[in-house]
Residue, then its C-alpha position, 0 to 999 in steps of 0.5 A: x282699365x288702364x292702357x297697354x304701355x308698348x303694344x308693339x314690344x308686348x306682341x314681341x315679347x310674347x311671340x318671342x316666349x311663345x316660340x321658345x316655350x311652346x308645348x308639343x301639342x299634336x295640333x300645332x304640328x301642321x297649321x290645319x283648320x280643320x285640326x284647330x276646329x276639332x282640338x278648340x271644340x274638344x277643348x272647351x269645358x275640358x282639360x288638355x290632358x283629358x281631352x288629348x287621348x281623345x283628340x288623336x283617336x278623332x283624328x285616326x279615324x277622320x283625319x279631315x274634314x272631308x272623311x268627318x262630313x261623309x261619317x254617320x252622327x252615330x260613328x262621330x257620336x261614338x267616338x266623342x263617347x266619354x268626352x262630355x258635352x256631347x253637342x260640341x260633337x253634333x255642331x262639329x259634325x254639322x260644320x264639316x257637312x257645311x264646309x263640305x257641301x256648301x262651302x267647298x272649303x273653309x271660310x278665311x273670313x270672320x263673318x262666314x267663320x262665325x256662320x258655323x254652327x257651334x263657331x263662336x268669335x272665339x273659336x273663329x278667331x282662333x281659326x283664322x289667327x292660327x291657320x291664316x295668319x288674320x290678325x284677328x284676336x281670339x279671347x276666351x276665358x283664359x286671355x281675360x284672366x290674363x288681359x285682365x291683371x294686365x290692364x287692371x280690368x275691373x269688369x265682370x269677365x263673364x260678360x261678353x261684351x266685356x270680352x269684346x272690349x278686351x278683343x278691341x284692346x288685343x287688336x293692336x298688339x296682334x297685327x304688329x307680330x305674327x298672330x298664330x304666334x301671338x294668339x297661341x301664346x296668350x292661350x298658353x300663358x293663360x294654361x300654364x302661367x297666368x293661373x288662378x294662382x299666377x307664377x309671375x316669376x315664370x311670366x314673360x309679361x311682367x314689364x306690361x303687368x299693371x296687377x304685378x306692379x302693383x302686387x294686385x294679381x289675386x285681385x283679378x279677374x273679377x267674376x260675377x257670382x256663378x249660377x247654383x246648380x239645380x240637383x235632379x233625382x232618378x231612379x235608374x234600373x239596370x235591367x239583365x235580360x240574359x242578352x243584355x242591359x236595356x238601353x234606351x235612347x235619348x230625345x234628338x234634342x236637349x242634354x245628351x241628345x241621341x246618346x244612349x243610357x240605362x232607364x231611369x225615372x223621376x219618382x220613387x222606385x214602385x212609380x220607376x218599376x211600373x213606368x218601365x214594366x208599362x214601356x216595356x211589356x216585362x214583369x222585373x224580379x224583385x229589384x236590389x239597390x246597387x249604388x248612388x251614382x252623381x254626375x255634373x253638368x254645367x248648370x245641374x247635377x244628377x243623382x242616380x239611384x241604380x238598381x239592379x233587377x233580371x227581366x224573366x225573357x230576352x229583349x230586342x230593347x237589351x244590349x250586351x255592353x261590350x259590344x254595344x256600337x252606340x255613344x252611351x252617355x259619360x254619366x251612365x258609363x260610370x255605372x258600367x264601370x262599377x258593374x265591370x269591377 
């Protein structure tokens, strides 16, 4: 790894770019922690253009920490509904009651940053850089994309301890300019420039770049190899009661916990007709296959083969999906869509 050549003149010419070419991202408007809280949270595995409607329907309906800590799960849970990665919306709704009701305010140091549940040295680092000014780096995948064709960084990015390397690195540059400027602008270097294909010609850091001197930029970063994703298979059973689709909720605790979602299986479709009849207590009219749906997660992918089938009375376990006030999981919402069209 080589050395930051002038760590005073890159923290210069970074803020100074930043401050010129700066988006307009309704989170930067005020320097709120609670604002940096929720929109770093939104934003981890999402896309800032997915994530941005959704942001400011979050913030219409709780606009601080105080309205989010005294909200129900539900209504939080409901309102993160299609965002994804639905235990960002449990850590964020646990730390605004931590904040609340134990703390009285937010935390301005590192250590009790940290403490917060789903606050991890990034997100802290980015809270309290952005909203008070510490001059405590904030590193995530994009600055080590960055730093890493920067400082010719041959280790495995992934690797946090590696992270914490370049953290160290970082630590000069930021205290010898205003570190909300500095941290935001590494963060935006990294969204729009310093790309899996760089636009060096857009890139304020040419002059600190030892990749782009040395015409080494698709060399970096260097990523250990991914973890293959495990492929699970269900038979899912959308079930018309004549007041609705059942619903069943999810445990409390694992992937997509407390959110709701149509029956489904593991099996073949005769083992899912009879788990479901033995759950609950109705006979199904013969089922018809609609649609193979799949859906992503970060370390597997499912599969769910969708049949439609009517239940011969009205249940208190169906639903109509219109009016349903609870968060159903972004996987089973792609099949109410196909059933809206």
């Amino acid at each position: 790894m080589e050395k930051l050549t002038d760590p005073k003149k890159f923290a210069h010419d970074l803020s100074r770019w930043y401050r010129l070419n700066r988006r307009d991202l309704p989170f930067r408007h005020r320097r709120d922690p609670y604002e940096i809280l929720v929109s770093e949270l939104m934003l981890q595995q999402t896309q800032i253009a997915t994530m941005l409607p959704y942001y400011e329907r979050f913030m219409q309906r709780f606009p601080d920490v105080n309205t989010l800590a005294d909200a129900p799960f539900e209504t939080v849970l409901k309102m993160w509904e299609g965002l994804g990665y639905y235990s960002r919306a449990r850590y964020l709704h646990e730390t605004a009651r931590t904040i609340v009701y134990e703390y009285g305010a937010f935390p301005d140091t590192f250590e009790e940053m940290k403490k917060l549940k789903g606050v991890g040295r990034y997100t802290a680092g980015a809270i309290l850089s952005i909203a008070f000014e510490k001059p405590i780096p904030a590193v995530d995948g994009n600055v080590m994309r960055v730093m890493s064709r920067i400082l010719l960084y041959e280790k495995d990015v992934r690797k946090v301890k590696h992270m914490r390397e370049i953290e160290d690195v970082l630590k000069t540059p930021i205290a010898q300019t205003t570190p909300s400027d500095f941290t935001q602008g590494l963060m935006e270097v990294g969204a729009l420039i310093c790309l899996k294909r760089p636009r060096c010609g857009e890139c304020p850091l040419p002059a600190h770049c030892f990749a782009y001197k040395q015409k080494r930029q698709d060399e970096f970063p260097f990523k250990s190899a991914s973890r293959r994703k495990t492929h699970e298979h269900y038979i899912t059973l959308l079930v018309d009661a004549g007041n609705g689709y059942f619903l069943r909720k999810r445990p409390k605790a694992g992937l997509l916990a407390n959110m709701y979602e149509f029956p489904q299986y593991t099996g073949t479709l005769e083992q899912a007709i009879g788990a479901f009849e033995e759950d609950y207590g109705v006979k199904l009219s013969e089922p018809e296959f609609m649609q193979t749906f799949t859906h992503t997660f970060t370390h597997k992918v499912w599969h769910m083969h969708v049949y439609k089938a009517s239940s011969p009375r009205r249940s208190p376990f169906a639903h109509a999906l219109a009016t349903f006030p609870h968060a159903i999981s972004r996987a089973h919402r792609k099949i109410i869509d196909a059933l809206e069209e």
